[in-house]
C-alpha positions in Angstrom: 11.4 3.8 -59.8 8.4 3.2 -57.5 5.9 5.9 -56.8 4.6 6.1 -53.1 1.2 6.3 -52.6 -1.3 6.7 -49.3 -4.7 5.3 -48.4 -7.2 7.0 -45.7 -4.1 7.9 -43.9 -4.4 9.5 -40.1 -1.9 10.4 -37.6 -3.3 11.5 -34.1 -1.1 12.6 -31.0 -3.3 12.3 -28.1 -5.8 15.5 -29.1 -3.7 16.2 -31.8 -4.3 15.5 -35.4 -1.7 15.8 -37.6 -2.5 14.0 -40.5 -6.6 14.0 -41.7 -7.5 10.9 -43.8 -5.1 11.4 -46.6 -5.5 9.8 -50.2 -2.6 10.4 -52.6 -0.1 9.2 -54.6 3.2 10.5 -55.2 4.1 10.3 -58.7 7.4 7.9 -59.6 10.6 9.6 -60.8 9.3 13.1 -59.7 10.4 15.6 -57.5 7.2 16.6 -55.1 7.6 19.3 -52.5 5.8 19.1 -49.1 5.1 22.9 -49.0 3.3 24.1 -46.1 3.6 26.5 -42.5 4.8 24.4 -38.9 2.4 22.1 -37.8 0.5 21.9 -41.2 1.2 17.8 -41.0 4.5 17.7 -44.0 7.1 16.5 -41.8 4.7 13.9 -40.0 3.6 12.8 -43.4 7.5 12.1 -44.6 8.4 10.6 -41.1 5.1 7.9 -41.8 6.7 7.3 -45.4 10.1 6.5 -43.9 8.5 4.2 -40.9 10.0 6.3 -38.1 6.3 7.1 -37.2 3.0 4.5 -37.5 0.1 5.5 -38.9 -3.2 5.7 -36.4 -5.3 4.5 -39.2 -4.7 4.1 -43.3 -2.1 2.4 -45.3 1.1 3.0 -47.3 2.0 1.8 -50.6 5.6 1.7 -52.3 4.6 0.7 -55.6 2.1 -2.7 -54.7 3.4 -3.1 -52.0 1.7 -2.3 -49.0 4.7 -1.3 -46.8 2.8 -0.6 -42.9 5.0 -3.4 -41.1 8.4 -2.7 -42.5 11.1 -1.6 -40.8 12.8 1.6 -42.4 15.6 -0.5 -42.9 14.0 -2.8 -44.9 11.7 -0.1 -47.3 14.7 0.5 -49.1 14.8 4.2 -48.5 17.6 7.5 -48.7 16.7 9.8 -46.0 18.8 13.3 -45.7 17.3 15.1 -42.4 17.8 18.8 -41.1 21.3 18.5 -39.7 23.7 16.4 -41.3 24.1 13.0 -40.6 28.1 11.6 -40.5 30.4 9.2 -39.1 33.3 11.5 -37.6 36.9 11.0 -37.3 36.6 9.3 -40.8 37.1 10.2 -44.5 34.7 12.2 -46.9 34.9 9.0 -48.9 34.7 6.3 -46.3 31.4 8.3 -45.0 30.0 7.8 -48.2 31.4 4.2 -48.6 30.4 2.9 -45.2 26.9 2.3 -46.4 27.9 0.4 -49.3 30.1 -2.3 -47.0 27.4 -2.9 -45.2 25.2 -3.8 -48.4 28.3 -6.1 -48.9 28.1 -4.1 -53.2 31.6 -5.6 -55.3 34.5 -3.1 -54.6 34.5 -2.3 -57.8 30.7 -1.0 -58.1 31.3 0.4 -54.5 34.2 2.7 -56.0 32.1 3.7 -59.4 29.2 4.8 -57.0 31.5 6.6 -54.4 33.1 8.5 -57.3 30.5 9.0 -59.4 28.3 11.2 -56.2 31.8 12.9 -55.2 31.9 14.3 -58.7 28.0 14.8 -58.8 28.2 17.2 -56.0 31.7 18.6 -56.3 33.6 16.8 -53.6 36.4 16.0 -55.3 39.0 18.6 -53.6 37.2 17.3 -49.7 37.1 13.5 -51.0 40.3 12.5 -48.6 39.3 15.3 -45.2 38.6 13.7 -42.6 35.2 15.3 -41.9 35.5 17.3 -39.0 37.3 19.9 -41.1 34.3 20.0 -43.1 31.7 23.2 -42.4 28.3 22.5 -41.9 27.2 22.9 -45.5 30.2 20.7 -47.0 28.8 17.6 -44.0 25.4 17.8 -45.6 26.1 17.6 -48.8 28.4 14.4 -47.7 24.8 13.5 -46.3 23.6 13.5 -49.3 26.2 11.9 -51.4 25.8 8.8 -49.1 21.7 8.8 -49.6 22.5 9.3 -53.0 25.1 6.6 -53.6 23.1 3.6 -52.2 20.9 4.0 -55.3 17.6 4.2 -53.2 14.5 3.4 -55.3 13.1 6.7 -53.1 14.8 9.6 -51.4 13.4 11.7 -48.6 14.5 14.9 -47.8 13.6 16.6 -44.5 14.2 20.3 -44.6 18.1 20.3 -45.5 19.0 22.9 -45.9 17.3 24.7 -43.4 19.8 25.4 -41.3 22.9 26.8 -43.3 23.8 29.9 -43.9 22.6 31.7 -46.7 25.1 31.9 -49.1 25.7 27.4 -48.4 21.8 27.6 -49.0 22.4 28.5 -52.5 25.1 26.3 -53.3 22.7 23.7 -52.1 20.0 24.5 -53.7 21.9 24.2 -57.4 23.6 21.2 -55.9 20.2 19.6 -55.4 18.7 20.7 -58.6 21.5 19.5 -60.5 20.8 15.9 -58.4 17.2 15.7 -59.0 17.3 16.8 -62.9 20.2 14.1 -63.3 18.9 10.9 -61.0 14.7 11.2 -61.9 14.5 9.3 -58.3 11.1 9.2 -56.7 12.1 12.2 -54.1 9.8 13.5 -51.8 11.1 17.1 -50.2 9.9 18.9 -47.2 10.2 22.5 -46.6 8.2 25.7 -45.2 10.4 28.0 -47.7 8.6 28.5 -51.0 11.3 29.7 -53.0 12.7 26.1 -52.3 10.0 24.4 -53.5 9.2 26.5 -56.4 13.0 26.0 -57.4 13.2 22.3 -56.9 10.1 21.0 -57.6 8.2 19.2 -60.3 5.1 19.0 -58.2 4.0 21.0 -54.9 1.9 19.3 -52.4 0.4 22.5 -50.5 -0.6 21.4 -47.0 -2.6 23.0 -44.3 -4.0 21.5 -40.7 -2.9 17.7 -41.7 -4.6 18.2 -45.0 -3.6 18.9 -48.9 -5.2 22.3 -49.9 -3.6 21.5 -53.4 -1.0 19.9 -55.5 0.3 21.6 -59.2 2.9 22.0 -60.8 4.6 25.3 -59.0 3.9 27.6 -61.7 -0.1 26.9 -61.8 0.1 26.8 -58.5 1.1 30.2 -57.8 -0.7 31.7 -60.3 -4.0 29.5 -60.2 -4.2 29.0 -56.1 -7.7 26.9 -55.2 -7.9 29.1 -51.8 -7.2 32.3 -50.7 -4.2 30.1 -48.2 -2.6 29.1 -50.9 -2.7 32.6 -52.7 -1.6 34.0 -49.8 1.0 31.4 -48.7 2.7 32.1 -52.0 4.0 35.0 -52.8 6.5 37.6 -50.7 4.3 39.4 -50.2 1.3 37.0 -51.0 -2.2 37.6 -53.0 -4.3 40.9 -52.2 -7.7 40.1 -51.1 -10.5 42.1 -50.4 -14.4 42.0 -50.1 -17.2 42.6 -52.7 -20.7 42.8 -52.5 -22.5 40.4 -55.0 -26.0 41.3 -56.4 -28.2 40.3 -58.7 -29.3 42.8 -62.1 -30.8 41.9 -65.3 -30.4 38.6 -64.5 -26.8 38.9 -64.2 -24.5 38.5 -60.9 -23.0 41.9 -60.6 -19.9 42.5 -58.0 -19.1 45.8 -56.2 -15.5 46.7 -54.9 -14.0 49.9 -53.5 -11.1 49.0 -56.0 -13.4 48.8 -58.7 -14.5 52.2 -61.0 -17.9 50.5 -61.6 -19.9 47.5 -60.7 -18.4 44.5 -62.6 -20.6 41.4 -64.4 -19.9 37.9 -63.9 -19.8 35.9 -66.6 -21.8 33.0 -65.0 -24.7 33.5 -61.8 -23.1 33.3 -58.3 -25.7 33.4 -55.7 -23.8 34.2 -52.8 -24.2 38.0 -50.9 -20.6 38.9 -50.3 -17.0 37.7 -52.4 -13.7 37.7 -51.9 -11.4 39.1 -54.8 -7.6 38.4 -54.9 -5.1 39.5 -56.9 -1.3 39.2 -57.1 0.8 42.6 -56.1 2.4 42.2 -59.7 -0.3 42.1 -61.5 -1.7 45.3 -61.1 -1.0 48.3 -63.4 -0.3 51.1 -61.5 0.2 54.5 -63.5 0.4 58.4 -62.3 -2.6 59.6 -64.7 -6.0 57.7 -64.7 -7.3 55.7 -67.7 -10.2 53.6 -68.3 -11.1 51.2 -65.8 -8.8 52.5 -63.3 -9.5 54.2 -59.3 -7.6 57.0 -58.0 -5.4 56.0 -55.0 -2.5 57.4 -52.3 1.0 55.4 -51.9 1.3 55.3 -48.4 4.2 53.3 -48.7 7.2 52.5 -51.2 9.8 50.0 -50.9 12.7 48.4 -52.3 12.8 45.0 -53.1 14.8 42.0 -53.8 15.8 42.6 -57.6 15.4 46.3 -57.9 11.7 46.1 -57.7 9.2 48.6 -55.5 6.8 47.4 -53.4 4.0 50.2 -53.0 1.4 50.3 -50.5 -1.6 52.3 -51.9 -4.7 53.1 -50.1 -8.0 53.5 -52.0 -11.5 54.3 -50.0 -9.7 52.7 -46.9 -8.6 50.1 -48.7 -4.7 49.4 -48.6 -3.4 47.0 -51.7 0.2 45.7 -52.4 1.3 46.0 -55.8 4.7 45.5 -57.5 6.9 47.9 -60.1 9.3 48.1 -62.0 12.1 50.4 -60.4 12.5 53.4 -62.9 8.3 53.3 -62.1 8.3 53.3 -58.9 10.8 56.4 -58.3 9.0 58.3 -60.3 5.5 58.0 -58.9 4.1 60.4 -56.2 1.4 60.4 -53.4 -1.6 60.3 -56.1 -1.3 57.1 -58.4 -4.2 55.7 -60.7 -4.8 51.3 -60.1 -6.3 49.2 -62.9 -7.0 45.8 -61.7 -6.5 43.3 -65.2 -9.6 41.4 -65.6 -8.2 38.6 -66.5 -5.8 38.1 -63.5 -8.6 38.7 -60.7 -9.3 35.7 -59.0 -12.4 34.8 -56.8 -13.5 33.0 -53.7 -16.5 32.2 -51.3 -16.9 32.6 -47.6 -15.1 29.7 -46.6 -12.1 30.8 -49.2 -12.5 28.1 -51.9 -11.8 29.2 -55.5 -15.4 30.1 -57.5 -14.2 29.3 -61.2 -15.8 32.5 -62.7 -14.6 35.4 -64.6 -15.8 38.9 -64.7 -17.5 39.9 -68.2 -16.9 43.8 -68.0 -18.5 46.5 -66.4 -21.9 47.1 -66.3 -23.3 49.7 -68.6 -24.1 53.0 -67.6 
């Protein structure tokens, strides 16, 4: 499989920059997801891939080979868009076939492909239905059994299963993941929806005004953001973040918070004024009697959640901060709860929202 990789690329639409001098290379036989809000430059990016878009400036490279002047027809590419693309008044199975007629493949390898995909993504019982009786989630995944069945050495996927219902959104998303674990295609994947990406992907490409804000592995990335966009792009609800004073004592950087018993070391010298702390909802221990290291606080709000989970909202010295429990927990507490903020969870970042890779020591003494 050939990995895909792009040089000092720029896209500009009149005033518009979509894509900012981009340098990266997407790994072969992976799985990365373009993760990012509308108009952060992901669908641009895949449409530039694909050759239905030029570059203003830079260069694209499938393997070695510099692939700027070909056609999309010629790069050799599966490309599954938004709403399903099908030949009507035709088979389940000639939609798939079609494809392979054209590429003139030996009947024989033509009818090992076309039945291999069918049974790949369950078509088997649809294979002879003419299409039209198919619902919109059965087309797509037609869609992609034909991307699939021309043995691409890439496949791009442009938000597909965006507009589905959600109960076809699941099957999809197994469907897919059972694909991508089985093929070990070079697949690039856009979407806006995190829980996609986190699902399906080996690698997330985070992206923000036509740039990358970061690219992990989905895990790492949720729990070790680089900004405070990506904590707070990630996450339903995303990171809490709030402001500290930084000052220096005994030669120490020391960091005052309202959510914060006591001024808190740094481990290493920061020499900034102010900080921004974050922290993920989960990861605070909430509790109905204090205990050391812990601030008093008022649930202001208290919420159900998907799984069972509450979602309280707790105010503390004006300060209001998500934080997620369990759901025996979260009945039982009251108006007066007791935070403790883990040390080792709290994350940092400087006025422009960059990570600062510090950790707090302790308190400060007396």
């Amino acid at each position: 499989m050939l990995s895909i990789k792009v040089v000092n690329l720029s896209k500009h639409f009149k005033n518009t920059v979509a894509i900012r001098q981009l340098n990266f290379e997407f790994a072969a036989s992976r799985v990365t997801c373009l993760l990012g809000p509308s108009g952060c430059g992901k669908t641009t990016l895949l449409r530039i891939i694909a050759g239905l878009e030029s570059p203003t400036s830079g260069d694209i490279y499938f393997g070695d080979e510099r692939v700027n002047d070909l056609s999309t027809s010629r790069r050799n590419i599966g490309m599954v868009f938004q709403y399903p693309v099908v030949y009507r008044g035709i088979s389940v199975y000639r939609n798939i076939e079609l494809p392979l007629l054209r590429e003139k493949i030996p009947a024989s390898e033509r009818k090992k492909r076309v039945t291999d995909v069918i049974d790949l993504l369950g078509l088997g019982e649809v294979a002879d239905k003419d299409i039209t009786q198919l619902d919109n989630a059965s087309r797509q995944k037609v869609a992609m059994a034909r991307a699939i069945a021309r043995q691409p050495k890439i496949i791009l996927f442009d938000e597909p299963i965006t507009n589905v219902d959600t109960s076809s959104k699941l099957v999809l998303k197994r469907a897919l993941k059972e694909v991508m674990q089985q093929l070990k295609q070079t697949i690039i994947y856009v979407t806006h929806d995190q829980t996609e990406a986190m699902t399906l992907a080996d690698q997330i490409v985070l992206m923000k005004d036509g740039e990358i804000v970061q690219c992990d592995e989905p895990r790492k990335l949720y729990l070790q953001p680089e900004s405070t966009f990506g904590g707070w792009f990630l996450g339903n609800p995303g990171m809490n973040f709030f402001e500290g004073e930084c000052a220096q004592a005994e030669g120490k950087s020391m960091v005052k918070a309202p959510l914060f018993p006591a001024p808190l070391l740094l481990d290493e010298a920061y020499t900034g004024d102010r900080i921004t702390i974050g922290i993920r909802p989960e990861h605070i221990k909430v509790a109905a009697s204090p205990s050391a290291g812990s601030v008093r606080g008022k649930v202001v709000d208290n919420l159900i959640t998907i799984g069972g989970q509450r979602l309280l909202t707790v105010e503390v010295n004006d300060q209001r901060i998500k934080a997620k429990v369990d759901h025996k927990l979260g009945s039982s507490l009251r108006d007066q709860v007791w935070l403790e903020l883990p040390l080792d969870r709290i994350m940092l970042f400087d006025r422009d929202g960059s990570r600062i890779h510090r950790k707090f020591a302790g308190f400060r003494a007396g």
